[in-house]
mmCIF file of the C-alpha atoms, coordinates in Angstrom:
data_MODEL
# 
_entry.id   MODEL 
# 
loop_
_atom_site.group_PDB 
_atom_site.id 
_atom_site.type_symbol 
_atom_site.label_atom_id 
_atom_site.label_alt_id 
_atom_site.label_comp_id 
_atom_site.label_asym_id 
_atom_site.label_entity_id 
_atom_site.label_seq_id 
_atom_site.pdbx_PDB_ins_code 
_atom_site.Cartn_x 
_atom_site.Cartn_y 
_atom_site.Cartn_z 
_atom_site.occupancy 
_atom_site.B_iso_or_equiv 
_atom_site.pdbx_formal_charge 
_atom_site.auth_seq_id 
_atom_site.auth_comp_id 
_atom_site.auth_asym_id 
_atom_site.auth_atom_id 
_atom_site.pdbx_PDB_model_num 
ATOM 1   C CA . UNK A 1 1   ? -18.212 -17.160 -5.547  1.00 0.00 ? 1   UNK A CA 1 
ATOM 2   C CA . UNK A 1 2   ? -15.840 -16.588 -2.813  1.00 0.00 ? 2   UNK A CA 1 
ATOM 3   C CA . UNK A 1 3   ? -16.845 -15.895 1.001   1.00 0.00 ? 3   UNK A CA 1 
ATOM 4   C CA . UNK A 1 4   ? -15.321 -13.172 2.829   1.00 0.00 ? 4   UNK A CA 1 
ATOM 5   C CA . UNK A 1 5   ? -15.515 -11.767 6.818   1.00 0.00 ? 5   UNK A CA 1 
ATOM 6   C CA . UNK A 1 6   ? -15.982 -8.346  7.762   1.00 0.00 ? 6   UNK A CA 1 
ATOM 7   C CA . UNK A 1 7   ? -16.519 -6.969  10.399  1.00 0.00 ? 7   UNK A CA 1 
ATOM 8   C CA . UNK A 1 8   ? -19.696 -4.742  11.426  1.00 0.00 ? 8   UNK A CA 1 
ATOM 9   C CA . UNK A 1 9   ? -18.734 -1.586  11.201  1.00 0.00 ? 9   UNK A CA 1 
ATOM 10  C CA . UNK A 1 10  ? -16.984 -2.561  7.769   1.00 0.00 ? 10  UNK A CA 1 
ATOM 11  C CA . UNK A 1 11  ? -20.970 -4.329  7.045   1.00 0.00 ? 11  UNK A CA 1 
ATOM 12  C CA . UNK A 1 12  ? -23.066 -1.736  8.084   1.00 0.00 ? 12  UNK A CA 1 
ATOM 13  C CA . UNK A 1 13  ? -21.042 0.745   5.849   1.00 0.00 ? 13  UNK A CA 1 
ATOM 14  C CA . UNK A 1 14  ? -21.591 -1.126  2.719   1.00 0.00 ? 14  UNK A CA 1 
ATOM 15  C CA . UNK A 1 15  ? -24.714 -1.634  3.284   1.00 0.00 ? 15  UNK A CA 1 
ATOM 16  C CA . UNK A 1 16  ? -25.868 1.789   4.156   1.00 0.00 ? 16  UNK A CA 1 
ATOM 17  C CA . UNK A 1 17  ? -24.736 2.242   0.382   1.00 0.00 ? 17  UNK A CA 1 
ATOM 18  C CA . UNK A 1 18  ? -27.450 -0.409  -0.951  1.00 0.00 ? 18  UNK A CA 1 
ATOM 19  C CA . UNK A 1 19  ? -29.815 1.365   -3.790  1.00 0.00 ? 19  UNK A CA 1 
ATOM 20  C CA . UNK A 1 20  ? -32.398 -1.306  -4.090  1.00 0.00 ? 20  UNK A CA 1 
ATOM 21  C CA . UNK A 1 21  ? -33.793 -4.307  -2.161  1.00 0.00 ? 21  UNK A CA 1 
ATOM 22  C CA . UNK A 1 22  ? -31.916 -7.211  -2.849  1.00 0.00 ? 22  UNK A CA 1 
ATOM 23  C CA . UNK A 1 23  ? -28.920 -5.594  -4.073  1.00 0.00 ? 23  UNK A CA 1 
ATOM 24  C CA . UNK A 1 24  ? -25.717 -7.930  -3.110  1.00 0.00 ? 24  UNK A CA 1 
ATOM 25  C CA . UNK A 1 25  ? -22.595 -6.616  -1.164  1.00 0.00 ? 25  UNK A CA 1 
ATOM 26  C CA . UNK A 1 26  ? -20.540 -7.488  -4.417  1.00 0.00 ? 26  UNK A CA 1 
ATOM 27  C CA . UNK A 1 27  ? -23.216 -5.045  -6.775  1.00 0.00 ? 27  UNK A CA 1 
ATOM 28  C CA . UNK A 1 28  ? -22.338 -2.102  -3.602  1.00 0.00 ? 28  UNK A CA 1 
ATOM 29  C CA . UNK A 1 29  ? -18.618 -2.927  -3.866  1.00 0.00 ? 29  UNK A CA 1 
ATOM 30  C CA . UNK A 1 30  ? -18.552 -3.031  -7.720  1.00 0.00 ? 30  UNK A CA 1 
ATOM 31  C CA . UNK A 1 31  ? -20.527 0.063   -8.255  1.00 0.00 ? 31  UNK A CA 1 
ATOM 32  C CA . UNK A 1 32  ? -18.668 2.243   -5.246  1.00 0.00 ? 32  UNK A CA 1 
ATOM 33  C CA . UNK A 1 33  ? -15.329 1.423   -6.287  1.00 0.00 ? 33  UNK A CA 1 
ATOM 34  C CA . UNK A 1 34  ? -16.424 1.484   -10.136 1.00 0.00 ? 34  UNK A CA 1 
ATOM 35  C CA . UNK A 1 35  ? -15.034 -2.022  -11.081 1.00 0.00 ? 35  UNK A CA 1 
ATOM 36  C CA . UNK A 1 36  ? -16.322 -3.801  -13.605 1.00 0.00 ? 36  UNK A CA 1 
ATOM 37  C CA . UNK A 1 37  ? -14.938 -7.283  -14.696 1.00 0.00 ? 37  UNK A CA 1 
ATOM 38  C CA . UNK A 1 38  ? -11.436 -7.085  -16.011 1.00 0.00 ? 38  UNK A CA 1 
ATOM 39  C CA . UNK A 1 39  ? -10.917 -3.701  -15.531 1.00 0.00 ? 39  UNK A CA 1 
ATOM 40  C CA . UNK A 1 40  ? -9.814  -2.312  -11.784 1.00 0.00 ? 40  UNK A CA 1 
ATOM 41  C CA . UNK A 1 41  ? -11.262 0.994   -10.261 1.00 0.00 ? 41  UNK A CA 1 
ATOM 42  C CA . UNK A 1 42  ? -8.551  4.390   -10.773 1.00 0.00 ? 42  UNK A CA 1 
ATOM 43  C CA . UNK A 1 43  ? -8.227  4.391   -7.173  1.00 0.00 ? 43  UNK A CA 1 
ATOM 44  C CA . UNK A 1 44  ? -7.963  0.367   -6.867  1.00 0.00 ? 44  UNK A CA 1 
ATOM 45  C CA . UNK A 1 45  ? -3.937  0.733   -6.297  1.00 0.00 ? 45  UNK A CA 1 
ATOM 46  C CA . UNK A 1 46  ? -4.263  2.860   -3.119  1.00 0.00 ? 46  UNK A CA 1 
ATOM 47  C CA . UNK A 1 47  ? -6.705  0.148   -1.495  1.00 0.00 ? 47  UNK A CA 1 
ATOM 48  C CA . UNK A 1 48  ? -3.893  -2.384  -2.499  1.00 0.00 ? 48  UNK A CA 1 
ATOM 49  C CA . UNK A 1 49  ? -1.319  -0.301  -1.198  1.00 0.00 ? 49  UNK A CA 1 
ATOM 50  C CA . UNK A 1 50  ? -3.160  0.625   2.019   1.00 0.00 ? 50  UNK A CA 1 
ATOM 51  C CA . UNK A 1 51  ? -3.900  -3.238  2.302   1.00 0.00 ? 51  UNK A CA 1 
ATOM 52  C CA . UNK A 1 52  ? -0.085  -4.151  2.024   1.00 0.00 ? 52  UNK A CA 1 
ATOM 53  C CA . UNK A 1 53  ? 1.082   -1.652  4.973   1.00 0.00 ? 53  UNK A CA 1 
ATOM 54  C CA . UNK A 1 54  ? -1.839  -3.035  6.894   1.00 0.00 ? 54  UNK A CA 1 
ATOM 55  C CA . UNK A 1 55  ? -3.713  0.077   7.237   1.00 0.00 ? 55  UNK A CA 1 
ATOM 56  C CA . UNK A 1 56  ? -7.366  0.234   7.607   1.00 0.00 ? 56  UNK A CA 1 
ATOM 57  C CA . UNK A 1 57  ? -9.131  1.056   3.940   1.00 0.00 ? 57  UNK A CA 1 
ATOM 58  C CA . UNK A 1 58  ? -11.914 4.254   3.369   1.00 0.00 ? 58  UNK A CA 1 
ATOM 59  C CA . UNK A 1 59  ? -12.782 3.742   -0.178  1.00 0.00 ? 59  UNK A CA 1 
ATOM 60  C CA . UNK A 1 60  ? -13.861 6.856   -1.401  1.00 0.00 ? 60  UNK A CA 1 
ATOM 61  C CA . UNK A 1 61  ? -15.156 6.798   -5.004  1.00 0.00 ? 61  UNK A CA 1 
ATOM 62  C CA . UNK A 1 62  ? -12.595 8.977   -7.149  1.00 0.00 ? 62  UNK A CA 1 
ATOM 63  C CA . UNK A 1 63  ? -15.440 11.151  -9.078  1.00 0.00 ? 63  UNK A CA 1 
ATOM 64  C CA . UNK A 1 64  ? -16.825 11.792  -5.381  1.00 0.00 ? 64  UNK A CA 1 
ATOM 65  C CA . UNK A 1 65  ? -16.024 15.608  -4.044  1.00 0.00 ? 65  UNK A CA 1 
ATOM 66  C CA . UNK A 1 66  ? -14.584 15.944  -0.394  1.00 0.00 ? 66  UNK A CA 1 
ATOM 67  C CA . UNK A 1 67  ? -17.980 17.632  0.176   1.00 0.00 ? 67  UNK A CA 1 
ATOM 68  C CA . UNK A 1 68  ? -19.960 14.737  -0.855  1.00 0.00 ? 68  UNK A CA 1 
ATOM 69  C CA . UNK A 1 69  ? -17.597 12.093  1.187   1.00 0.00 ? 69  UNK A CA 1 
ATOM 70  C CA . UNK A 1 70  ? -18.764 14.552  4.576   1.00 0.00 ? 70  UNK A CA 1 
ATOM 71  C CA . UNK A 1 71  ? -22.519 14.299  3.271   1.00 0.00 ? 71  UNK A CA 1 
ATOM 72  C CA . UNK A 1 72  ? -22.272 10.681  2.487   1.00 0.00 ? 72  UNK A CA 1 
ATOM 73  C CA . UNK A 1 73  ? -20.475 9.957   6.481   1.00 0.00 ? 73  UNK A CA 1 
ATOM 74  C CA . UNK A 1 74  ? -23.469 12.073  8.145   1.00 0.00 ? 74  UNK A CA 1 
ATOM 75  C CA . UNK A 1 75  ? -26.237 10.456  6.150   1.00 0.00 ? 75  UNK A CA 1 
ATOM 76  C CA . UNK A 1 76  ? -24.298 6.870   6.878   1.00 0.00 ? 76  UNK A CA 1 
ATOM 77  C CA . UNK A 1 77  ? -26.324 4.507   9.392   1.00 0.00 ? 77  UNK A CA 1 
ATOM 78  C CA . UNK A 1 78  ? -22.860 3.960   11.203  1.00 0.00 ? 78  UNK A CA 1 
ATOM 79  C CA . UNK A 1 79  ? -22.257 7.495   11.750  1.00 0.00 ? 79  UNK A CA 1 
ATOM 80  C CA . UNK A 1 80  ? -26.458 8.448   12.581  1.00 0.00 ? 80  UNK A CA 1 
ATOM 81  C CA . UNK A 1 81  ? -26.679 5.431   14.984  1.00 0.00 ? 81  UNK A CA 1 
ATOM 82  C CA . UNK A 1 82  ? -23.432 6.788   16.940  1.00 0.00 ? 82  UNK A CA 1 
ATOM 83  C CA . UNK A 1 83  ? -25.386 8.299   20.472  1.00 0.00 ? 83  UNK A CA 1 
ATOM 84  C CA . UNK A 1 84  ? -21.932 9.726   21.869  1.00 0.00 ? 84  UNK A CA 1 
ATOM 85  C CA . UNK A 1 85  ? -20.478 13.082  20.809  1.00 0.00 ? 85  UNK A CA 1 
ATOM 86  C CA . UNK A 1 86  ? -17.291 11.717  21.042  1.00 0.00 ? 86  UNK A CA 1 
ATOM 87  C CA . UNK A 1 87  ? -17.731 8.704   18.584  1.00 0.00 ? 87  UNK A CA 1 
ATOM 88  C CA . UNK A 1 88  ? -19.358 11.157  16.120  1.00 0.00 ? 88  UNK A CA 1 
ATOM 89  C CA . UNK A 1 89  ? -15.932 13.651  16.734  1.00 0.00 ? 89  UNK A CA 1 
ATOM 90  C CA . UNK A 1 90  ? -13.846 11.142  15.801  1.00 0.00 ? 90  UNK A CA 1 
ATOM 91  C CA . UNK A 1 91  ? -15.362 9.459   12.952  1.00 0.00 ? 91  UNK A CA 1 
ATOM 92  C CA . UNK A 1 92  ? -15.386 12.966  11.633  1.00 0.00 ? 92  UNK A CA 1 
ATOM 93  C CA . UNK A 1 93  ? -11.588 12.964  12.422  1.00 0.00 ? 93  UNK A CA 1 
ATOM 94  C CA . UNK A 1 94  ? -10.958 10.153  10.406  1.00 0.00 ? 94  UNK A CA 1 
ATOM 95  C CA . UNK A 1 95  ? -12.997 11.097  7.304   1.00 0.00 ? 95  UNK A CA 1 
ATOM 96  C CA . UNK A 1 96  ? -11.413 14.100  7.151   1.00 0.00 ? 96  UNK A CA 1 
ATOM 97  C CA . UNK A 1 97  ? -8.116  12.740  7.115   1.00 0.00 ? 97  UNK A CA 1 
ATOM 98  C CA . UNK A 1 98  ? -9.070  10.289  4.603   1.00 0.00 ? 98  UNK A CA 1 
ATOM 99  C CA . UNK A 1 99  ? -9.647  12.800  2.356   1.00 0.00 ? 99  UNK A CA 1 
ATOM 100 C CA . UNK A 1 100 ? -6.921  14.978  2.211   1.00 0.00 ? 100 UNK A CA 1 
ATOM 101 C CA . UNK A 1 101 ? -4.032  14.039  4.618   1.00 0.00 ? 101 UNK A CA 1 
ATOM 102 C CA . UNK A 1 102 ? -2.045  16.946  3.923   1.00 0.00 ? 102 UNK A CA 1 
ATOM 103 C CA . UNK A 1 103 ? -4.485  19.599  4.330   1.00 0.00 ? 103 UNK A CA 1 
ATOM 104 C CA . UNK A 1 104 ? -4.953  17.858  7.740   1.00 0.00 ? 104 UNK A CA 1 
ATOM 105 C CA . UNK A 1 105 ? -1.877  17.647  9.163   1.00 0.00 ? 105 UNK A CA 1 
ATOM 106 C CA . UNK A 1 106 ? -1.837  21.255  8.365   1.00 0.00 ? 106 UNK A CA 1 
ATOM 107 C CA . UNK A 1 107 ? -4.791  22.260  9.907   1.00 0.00 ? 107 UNK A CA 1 
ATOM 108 C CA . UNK A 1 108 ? -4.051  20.088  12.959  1.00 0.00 ? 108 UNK A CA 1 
ATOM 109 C CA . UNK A 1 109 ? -0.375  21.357  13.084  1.00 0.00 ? 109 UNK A CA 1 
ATOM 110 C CA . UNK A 1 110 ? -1.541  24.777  13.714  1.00 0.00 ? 110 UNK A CA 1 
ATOM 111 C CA . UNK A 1 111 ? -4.507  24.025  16.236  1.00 0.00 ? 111 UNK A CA 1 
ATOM 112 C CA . UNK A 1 112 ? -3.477  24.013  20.097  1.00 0.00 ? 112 UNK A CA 1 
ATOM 113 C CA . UNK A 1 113 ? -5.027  25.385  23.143  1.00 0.00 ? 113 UNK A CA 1 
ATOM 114 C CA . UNK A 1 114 ? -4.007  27.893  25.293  1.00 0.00 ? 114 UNK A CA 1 
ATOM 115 C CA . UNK A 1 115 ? -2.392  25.317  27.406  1.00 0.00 ? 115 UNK A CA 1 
ATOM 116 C CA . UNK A 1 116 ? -3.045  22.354  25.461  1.00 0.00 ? 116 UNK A CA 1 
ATOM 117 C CA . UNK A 1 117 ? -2.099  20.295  22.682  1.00 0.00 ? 117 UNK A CA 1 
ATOM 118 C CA . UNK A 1 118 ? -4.987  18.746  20.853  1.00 0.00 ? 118 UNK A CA 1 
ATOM 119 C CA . UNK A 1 119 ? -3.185  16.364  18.404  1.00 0.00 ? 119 UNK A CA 1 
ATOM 120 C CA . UNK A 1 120 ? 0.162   14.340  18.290  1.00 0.00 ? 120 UNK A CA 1 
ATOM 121 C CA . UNK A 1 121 ? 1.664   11.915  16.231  1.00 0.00 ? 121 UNK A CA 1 
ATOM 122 C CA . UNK A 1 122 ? 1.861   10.076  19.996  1.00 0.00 ? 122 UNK A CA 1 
ATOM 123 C CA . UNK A 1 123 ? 0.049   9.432   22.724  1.00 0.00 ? 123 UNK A CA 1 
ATOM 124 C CA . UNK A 1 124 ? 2.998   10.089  25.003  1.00 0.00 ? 124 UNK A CA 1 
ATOM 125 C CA . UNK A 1 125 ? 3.128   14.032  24.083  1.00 0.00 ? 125 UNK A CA 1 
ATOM 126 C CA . UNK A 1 126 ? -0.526  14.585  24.537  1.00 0.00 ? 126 UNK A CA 1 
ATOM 127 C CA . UNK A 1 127 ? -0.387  13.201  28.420  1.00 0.00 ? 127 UNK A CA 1 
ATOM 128 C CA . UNK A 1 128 ? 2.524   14.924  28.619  1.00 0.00 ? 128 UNK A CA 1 
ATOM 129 C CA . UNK A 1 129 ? 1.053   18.461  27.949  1.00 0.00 ? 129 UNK A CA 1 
ATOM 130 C CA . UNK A 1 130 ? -1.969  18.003  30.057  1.00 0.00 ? 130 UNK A CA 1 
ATOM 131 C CA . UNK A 1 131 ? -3.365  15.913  32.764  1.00 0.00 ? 131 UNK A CA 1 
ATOM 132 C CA . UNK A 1 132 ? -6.637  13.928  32.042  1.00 0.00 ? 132 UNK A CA 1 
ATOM 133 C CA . UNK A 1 133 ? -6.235  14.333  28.227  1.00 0.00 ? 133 UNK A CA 1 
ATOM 134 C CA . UNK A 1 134 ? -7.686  11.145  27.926  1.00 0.00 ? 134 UNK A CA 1 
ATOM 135 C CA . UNK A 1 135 ? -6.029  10.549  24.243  1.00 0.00 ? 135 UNK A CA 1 
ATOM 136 C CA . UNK A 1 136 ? -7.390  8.472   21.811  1.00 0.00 ? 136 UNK A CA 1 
ATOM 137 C CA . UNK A 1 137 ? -5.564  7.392   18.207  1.00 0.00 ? 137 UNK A CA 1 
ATOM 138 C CA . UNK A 1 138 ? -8.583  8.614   15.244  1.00 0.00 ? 138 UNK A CA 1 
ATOM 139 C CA . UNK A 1 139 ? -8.607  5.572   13.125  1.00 0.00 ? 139 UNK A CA 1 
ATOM 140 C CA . UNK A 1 140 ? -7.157  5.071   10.443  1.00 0.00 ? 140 UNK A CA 1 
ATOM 141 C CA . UNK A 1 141 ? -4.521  7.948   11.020  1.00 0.00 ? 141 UNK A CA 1 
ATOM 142 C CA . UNK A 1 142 ? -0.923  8.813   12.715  1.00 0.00 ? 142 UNK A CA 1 
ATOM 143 C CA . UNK A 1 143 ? -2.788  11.187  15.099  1.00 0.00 ? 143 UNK A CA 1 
ATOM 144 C CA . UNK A 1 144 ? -4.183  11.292  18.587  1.00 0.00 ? 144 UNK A CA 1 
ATOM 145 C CA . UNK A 1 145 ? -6.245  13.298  20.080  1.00 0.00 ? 145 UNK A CA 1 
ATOM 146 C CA . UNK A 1 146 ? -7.527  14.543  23.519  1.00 0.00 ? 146 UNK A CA 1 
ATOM 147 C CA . UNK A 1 147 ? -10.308 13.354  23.708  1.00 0.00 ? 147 UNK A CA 1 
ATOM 148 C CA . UNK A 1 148 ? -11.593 14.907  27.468  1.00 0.00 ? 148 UNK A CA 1 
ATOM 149 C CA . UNK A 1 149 ? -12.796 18.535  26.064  1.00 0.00 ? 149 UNK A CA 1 
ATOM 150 C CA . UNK A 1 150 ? -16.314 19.318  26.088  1.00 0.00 ? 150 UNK A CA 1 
ATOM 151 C CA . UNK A 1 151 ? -18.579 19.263  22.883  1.00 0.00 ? 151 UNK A CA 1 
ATOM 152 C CA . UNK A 1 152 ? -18.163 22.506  22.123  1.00 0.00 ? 152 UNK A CA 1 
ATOM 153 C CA . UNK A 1 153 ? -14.419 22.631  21.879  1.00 0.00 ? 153 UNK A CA 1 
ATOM 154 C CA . UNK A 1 154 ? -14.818 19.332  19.919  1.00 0.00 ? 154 UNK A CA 1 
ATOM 155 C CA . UNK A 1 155 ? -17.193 21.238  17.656  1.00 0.00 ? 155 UNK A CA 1 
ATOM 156 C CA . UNK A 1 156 ? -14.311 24.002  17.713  1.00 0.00 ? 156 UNK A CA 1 
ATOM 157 C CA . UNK A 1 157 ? -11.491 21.677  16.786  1.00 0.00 ? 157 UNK A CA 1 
ATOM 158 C CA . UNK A 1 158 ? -13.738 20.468  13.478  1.00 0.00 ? 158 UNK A CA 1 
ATOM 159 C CA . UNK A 1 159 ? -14.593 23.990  12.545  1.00 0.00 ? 159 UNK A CA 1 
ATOM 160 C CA . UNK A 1 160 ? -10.714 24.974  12.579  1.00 0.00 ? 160 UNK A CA 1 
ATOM 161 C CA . UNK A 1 161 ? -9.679  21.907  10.543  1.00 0.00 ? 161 UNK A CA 1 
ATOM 162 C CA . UNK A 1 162 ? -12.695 22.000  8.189   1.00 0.00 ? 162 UNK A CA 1 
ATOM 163 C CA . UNK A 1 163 ? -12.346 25.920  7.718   1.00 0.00 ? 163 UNK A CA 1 
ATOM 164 C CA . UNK A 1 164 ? -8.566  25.060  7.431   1.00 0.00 ? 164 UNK A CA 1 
ATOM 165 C CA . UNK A 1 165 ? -9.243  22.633  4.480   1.00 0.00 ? 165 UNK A CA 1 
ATOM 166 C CA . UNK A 1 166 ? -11.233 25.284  2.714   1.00 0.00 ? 166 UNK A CA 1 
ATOM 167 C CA . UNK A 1 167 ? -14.895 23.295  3.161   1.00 0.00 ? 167 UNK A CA 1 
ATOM 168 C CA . UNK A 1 168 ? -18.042 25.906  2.542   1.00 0.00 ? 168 UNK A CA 1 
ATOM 169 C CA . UNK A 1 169 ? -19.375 27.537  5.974   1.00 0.00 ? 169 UNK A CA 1 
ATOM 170 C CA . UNK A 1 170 ? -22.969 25.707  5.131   1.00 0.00 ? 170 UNK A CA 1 
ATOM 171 C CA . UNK A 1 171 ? -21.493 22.404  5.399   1.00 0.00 ? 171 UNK A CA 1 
ATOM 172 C CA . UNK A 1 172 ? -19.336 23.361  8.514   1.00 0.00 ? 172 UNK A CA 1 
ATOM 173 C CA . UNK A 1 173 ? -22.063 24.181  10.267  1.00 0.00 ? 173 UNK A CA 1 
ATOM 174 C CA . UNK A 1 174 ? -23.705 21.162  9.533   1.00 0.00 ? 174 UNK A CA 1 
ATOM 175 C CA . UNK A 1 175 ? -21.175 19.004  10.644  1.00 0.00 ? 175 UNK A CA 1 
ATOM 176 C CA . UNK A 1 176 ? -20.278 20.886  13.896  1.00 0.00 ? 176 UNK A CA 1 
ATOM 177 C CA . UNK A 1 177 ? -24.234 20.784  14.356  1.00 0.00 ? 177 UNK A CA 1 
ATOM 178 C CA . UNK A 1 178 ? -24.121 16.807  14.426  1.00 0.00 ? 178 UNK A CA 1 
ATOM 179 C CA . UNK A 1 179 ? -21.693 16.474  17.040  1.00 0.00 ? 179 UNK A CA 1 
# 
C-alpha cells in the first residue's frame, strides 16, 4: 500500500462520501470513480488529463446526473460547514462549471449588470469595469468573479446560470436558498 497527501478540503470531501464505519479512503475512491482492479473508471482519462495540465480534479461519477452532482455539493460536509455566503457562492460556481463548461460560459457570457461585469476570463477587466469589485478566480475555472455584491445578487447570478443550464426551478430554489 502506497501513502498519499491531500489536503483538507480534498479529505473532508472523500470522506463526506464514506457509506459505512470503517470504510477506507481507497473503498470511497474505488467505488466513486467505479474502478475496480485492472480495469480504469470511463471518466479515468479526464482526471489524467486534468492532472497533466495541472488543473485541480472534481471527480464526478459518469452515471451521476448534473442534478445529483448539485444535491451531492449541498449535502457535502465541506459545502454545509461553509458559514460565509460568499464561500458557499463560489463553491457553487465551481460545481457548476465542473459540470458542464460550455453551458457555463454561456450562461456567464450573457450575465452583466447594469453597470457591471460579473465574470471575466481576468481579473484585470473586472477592476476595470467597476471600483471595489473585489474579484476572486472560482476554482478550478478560467473565470473571475466580483465578488463585493450582496447575497441577493449572488443568489441572482446562480439563478441566471442555473436557469441558463436548463436545471428544474425546485432545485434552483434550493440552491439559491443555501446561499
Amino acid at each position: 500500500m502506497k501513502t498519499i497527501e491531500v489536503d483538507e478540503e480534498l479529505y473532508r470531501y472523500i470522506a463526506s462520501h464514506t457509506q459505512h464505519i470503517g470504510e477506507s479512503a481507497s473503498d470511497i475512491l474505488r467505488r466513486m470513480l467505479k474502478f475496480t482492479a485492472g480495469i480504469p473508471a470511463r471518466n479515468m482519462s479526464t482526471v489524467v488529463e486534468a492532472a497533466q495540465a495541472n488543473m485541480p480534479v472534481v471527480a464526478v461519477p459518469a452515471k451521476l446526473s448534473h442534478e445529483r452532482v448539485v444535491h451531492e455539493l449541498l449535502l457535502s460536509n465541506e459545502y454545509t460547514e461553509q458559514n460565509k455566503a460568499i464561500n458557499r457562492f463560489m463553491m457553487i460556481l465551481s460545481t457548476l462549471y465542473s459540470i458542464d463548461p460550455k453551458g457555463f460560459s454561456i450562461a456567464t457570457d450573457a450575465l452583466h449588470g447594469r453597470t457591471r461585469t460579473y465574470f471575466a476570463g481576468d481579473q484585470q477587466t473586472l477592476l476595470a469595469n467597476g471600483t471595489h469589485t473585489k474579484p476572486k478566480q472560482v476554482s478550478g475555472t478560467p473565470y473571475w468573479v466580483i465578488t463585493n455584491t450582496n447575497t441577493g445578487r449572488k443568489r441572482s447570478m446562480i439563478e441566471h446560470i442555473m436557469q441558463a443550464m436548463q436545471f428544474p426551478a425546485e432545485l434552483i430554489e434550493k440552491v439559491c436558498g443555501t446561499v
